[in-house]
C-alpha positions in Angstrom: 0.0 0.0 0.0 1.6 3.6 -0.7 2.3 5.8 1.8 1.6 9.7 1.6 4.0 11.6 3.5 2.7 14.9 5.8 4.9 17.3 6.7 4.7 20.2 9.3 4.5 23.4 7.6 1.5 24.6 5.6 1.5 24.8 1.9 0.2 22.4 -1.0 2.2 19.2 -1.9 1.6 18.7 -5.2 4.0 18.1 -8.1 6.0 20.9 -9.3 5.8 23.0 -6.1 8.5 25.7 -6.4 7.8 28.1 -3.7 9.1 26.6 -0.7 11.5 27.8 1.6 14.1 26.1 3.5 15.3 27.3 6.8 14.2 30.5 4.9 17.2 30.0 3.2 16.8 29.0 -0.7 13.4 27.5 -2.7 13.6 23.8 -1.9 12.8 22.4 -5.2 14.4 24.4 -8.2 14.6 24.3 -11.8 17.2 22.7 -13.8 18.8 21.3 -10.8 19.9 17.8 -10.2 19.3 16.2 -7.0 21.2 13.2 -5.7 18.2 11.2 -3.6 19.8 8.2 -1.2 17.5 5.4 -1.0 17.4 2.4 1.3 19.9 -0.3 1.4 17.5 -2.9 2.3 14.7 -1.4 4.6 12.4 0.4 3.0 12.0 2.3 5.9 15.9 3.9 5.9 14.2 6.8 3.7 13.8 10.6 4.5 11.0 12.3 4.4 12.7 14.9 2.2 13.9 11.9 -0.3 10.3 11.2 -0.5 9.0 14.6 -1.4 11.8 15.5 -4.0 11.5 12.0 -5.3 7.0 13.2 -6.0 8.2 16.5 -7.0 10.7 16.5 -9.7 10.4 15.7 -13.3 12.0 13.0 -14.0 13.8 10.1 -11.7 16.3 8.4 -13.2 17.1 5.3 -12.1 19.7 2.0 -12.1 17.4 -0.6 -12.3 13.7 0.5 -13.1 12.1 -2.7 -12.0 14.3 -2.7 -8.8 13.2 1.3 -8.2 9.7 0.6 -9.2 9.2 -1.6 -5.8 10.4 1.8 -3.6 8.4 4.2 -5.5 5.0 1.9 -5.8 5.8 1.6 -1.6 5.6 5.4 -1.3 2.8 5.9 -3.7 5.4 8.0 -5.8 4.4 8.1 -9.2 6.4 10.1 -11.2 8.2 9.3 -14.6 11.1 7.2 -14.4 13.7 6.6 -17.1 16.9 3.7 -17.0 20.2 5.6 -16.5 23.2 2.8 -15.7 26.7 1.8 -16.8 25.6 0.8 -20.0 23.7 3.6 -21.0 25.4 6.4 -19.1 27.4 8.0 -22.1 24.6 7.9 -24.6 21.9 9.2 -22.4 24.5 12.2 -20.7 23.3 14.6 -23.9 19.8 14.2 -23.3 19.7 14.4 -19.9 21.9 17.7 -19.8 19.4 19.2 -22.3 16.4 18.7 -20.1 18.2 20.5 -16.9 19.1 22.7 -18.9 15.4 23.6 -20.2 15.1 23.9 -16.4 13.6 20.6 -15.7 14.6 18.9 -12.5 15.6 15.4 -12.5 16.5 13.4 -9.3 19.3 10.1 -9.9 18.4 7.3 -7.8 21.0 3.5 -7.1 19.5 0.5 -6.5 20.6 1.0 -2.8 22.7 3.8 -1.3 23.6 7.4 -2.3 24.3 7.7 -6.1 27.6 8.9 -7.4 29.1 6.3 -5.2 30.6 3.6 -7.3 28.1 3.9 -10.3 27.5 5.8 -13.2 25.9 9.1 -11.4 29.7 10.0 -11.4 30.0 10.7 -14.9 26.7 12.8 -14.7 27.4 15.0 -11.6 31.0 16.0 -13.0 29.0 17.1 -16.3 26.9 19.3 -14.2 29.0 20.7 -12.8 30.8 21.3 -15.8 27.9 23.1 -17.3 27.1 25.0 -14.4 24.1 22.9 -13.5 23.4 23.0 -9.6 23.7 19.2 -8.0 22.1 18.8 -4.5 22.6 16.0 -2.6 20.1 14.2 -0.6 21.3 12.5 2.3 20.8 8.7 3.6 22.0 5.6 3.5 25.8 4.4 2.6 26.5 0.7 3.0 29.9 1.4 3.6 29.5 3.8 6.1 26.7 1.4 8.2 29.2 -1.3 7.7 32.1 0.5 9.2 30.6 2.4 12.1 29.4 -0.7 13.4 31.9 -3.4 12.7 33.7 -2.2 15.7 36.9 -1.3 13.4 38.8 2.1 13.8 36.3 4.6 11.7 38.4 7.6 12.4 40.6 7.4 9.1 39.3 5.0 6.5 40.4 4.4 2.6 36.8 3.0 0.3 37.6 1.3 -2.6 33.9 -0.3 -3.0 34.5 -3.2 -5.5 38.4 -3.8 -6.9 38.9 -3.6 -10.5 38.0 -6.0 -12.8 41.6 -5.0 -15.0 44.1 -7.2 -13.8 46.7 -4.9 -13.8 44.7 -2.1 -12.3 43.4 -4.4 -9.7 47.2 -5.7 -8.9 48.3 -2.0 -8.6 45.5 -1.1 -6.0 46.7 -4.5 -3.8 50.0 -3.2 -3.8 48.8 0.1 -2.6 46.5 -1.7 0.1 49.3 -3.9 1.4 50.3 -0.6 3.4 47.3 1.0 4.0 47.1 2.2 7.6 43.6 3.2 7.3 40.4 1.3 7.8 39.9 -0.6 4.4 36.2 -0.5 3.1 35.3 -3.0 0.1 32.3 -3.9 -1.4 31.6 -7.6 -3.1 29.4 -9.9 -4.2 28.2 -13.5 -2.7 29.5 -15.4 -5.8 33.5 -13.4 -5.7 34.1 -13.3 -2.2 35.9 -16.4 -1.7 38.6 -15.1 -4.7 38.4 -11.7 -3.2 39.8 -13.1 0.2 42.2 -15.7 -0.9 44.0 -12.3 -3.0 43.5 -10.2 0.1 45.3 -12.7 2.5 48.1 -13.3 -0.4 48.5 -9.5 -0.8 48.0 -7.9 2.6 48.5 -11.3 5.1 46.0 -12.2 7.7 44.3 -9.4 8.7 41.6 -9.0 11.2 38.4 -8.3 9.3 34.4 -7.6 9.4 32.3 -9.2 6.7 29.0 -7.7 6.7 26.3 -9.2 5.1 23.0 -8.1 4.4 22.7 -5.0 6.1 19.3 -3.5 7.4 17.8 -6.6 5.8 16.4 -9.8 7.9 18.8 -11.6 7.9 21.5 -9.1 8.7 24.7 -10.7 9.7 28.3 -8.9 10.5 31.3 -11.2 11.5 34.3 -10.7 13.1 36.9 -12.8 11.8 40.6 -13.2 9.6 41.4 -13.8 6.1 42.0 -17.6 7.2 39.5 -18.0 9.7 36.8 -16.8 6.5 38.3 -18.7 4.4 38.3 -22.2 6.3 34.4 -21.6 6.8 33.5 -21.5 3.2 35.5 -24.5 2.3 32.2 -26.1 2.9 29.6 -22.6 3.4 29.1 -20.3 0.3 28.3 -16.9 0.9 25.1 -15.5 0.6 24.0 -11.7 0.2 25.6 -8.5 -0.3 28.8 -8.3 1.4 30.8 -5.3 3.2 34.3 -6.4 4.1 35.9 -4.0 6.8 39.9 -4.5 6.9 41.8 -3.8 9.7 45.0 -1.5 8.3 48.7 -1.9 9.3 49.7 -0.3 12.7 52.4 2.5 12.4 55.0 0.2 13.9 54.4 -2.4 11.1 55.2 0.0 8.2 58.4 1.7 9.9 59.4 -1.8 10.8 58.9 -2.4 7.1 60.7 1.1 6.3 63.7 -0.3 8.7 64.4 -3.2 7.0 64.3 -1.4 3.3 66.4 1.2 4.3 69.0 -1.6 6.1 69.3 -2.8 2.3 70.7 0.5 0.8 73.4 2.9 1.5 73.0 6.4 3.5 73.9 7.9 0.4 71.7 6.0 -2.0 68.9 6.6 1.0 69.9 10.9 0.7 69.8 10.6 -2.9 66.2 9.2 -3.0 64.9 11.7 -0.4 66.4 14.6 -2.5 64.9 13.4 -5.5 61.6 13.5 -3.7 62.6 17.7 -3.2 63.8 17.7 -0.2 66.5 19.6 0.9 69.6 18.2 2.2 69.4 18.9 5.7 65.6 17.6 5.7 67.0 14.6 3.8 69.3 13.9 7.0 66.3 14.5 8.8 64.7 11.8 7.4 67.3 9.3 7.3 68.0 9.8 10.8 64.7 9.2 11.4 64.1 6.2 9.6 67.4 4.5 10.5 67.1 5.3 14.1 69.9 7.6 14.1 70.8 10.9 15.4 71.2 13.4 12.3 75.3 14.1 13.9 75.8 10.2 12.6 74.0 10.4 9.2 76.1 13.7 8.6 79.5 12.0 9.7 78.8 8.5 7.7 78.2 11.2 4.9 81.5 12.4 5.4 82.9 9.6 5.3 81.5 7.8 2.7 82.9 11.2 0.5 86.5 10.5 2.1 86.6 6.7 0.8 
């Protein structure tokens, strides 16, 4: 059955409203303006009662997966036109789309779950607004990513989101590399049927790691565990993963990377260690700095061991 939403204030709620104020601040809904709505990543109850109003007020939604949207809007008795705008259709459609907020329609990009613009195609549609002037308002809600992390129980304070790896094998190799000395919270998105691959090249690039799959989240069956690379892996030798997942990774400690640092720089010379400093830009004396630092030494040795090395 569809729901009508009442709000507080006086004033008519029909379609194409333009009049409102905010705060007293701005008109709520405007022309030719793009509006980012989050909608719910599994409850259809995780929905604002501003996402619902924009979403019966502008134009035009455009959406990942009509059929998957179609459940939402029917739920909230929303029944404005809709229109498929996804990975596959994203370049071709830009044009059009650009030309209607430009005739001062106002369109509103929905995901199939989640804030758009976050790992899918609203990217590539925002940036052109942008690009053209067009104003892009964003209507907050619901980020699996950020549910995921804030209660996994995992440092939140500094975190690096990659959602879902590459597909590219080289690109995907490059951002494991990258990850192997992340000290940040590691956020990654994947699906039931690539989970077991994605931890088997996790553990190989990064070693164990403490970790938080999270599964389903706001749904029934909502499950987050607290495990390791091998621990996860040992359970679906004979389990096979079911529903979205979230995987939260527990980055390096400080002391693991300088240890890291300690042994590299053991391996080279103080003067092949200056020269690669200086390279960087850095002046001499905050080269020594840094070698000193990194070695465990006072800057007085570094500079006498760079003496020396000049005498021999």
């Amino acid at each position: 059955m569809g729901m009508r939403i009442i709000f507080g204030w006086k004033g008519s709620f029909e379609k194409g409203i333009s009049n409102r104020m905010v705060d007293g601040s701005r008109n709520e809904m405007n022309s030719g303006v793009l509006y980012l709505v989050a909608t719910p990543i599994g409850n259809l109850e995780d929905i604002t009662y501003r996402a619902v109003r924009i979403l019966q007020e502008v134009d035009l939604i455009l959406a990942e997966d009509t059929r998957t949207s179609g459940k939402l809007l029917s739920h909230y008795g929303i029944k404005t036109p809709t229109t498929s705008y996804h990975e596959h259709n994203k370049f071709s459609k830009l044009p059009v789309l650009l030309s209607k907020l430009e005739e001062g329609k106002s369109l509103a990009l929905i995901s199939d779950a989640g804030t758009p613009g976050i790992s899918d195609p609203g990217e590539e549609l925002v940036a052109a607004c942008v690009e053209k002037g067009i104003e892009v308002y964003a209507i907050p809600g619901a980020v699996a990513a950020i549910c995921a992390l804030t209660s996994s129980g995992i440092s939140g304070r500094r975190f690096a989101f990659e959602a879902f790896l590459p597909k590219k094998k080289k690109k995907r190799q490059q951002v494991l590399h990258e990850l192997k000395q992340e000290t940040r919270t590691i956020v990654l998105y994947e699906a039931p049927h690539h989970l077991k691959a994605l931890l088997e090249e996790l553990m190989d690039a990064l070693g164990d790691r403490n970790i938080v799959l999270c599964r389903e989240l706001t749904k029934r069956y909502e499950e987050k565990t607290k495990t390791t690379f091998s621990e996860a892996l040992q359970k679906y030798e004979t389990v096979d993963p079911r529903g979205e997942y979230v995987v939260i990774i527990e980055g390096k400690t400080e002391n693991d990377v300088e240890n890291r640092d300690n042994r590299q720089w053991n391996d080279i010379t103080i003067e092949e260690q200056m020269e690669i400093y200086m390279n960087r830009g850095l002046e001499r004396g905050e080269a020594m700095k840094q070698v000193a630092k990194m070695r465990g030494l006072r800057k007085r040795e570094v500079y006498e061991a760079l003496l020396e090395a000049k005498e021999t």
